[in-house]
C-alpha positions as CSV (number, residue, x, y, z in Angstrom):
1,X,13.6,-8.3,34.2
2,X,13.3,-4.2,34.1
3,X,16.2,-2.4,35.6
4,X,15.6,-0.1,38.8
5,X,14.9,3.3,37.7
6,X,16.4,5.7,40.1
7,X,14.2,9.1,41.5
8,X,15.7,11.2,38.5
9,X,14.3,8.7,35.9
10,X,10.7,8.0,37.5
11,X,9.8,11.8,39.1
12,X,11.2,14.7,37.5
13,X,12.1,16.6,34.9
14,X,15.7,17.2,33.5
15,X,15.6,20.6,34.9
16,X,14.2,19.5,38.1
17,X,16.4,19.2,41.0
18,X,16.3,16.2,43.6
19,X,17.0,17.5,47.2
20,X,18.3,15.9,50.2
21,X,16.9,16.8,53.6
22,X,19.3,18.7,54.5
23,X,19.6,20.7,51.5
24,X,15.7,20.6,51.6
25,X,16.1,22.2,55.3
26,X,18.7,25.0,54.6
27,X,16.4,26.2,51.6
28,X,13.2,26.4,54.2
29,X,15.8,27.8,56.8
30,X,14.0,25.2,59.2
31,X,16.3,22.1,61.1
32,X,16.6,19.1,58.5
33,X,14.5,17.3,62.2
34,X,11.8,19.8,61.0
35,X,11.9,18.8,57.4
36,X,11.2,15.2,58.5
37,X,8.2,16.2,61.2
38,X,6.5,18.0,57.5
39,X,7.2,15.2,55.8
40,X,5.3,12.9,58.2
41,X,2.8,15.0,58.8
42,X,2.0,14.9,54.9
43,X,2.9,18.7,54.7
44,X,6.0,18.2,52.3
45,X,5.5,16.0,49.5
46,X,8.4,13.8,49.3
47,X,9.6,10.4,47.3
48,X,11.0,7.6,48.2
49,X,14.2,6.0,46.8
50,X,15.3,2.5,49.1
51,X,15.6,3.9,52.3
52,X,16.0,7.5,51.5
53,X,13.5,10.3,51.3
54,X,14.0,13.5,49.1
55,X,12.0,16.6,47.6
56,X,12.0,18.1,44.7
57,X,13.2,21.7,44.3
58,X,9.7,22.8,41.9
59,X,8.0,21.0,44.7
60,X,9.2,23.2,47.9
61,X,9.3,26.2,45.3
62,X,5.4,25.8,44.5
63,X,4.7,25.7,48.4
64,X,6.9,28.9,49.4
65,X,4.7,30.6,46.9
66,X,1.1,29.4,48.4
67,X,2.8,30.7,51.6
């Protein structure tokens, strides 16, 4: 049976880094609520890891400049 890759080993790259919503939210300067309601909304991409959500930094970076 194949181990569980965590978010680091199935997403990004090694100079990627994964964000939590609230770091997410305090590099959008929006409430980490807000982050969620984007998410949601399909206007953040976001993945999945058990019950947690998280973004990638590249990710978030990519739609600050298409701003």
């Amino acid at each position: 049976m194949e181990k569980k890759r965590t978010i680091t080993e199935r997403y990004i790259d090694a100079n990627d880094k994964v964000l939590t919503i609230k770091e997410a939210a305090k590099i959008l300067g929006i409430t980490p609520c807000g982050v969620r309601k984007r998410i949601y909304r399909n206007m953040l991409p976001r993945h999945k890891q058990g019950k947690r959500l998280y973004l990638l930094h590249s990710d978030l970076v990519g739609i600050i400049r298409d701003l």
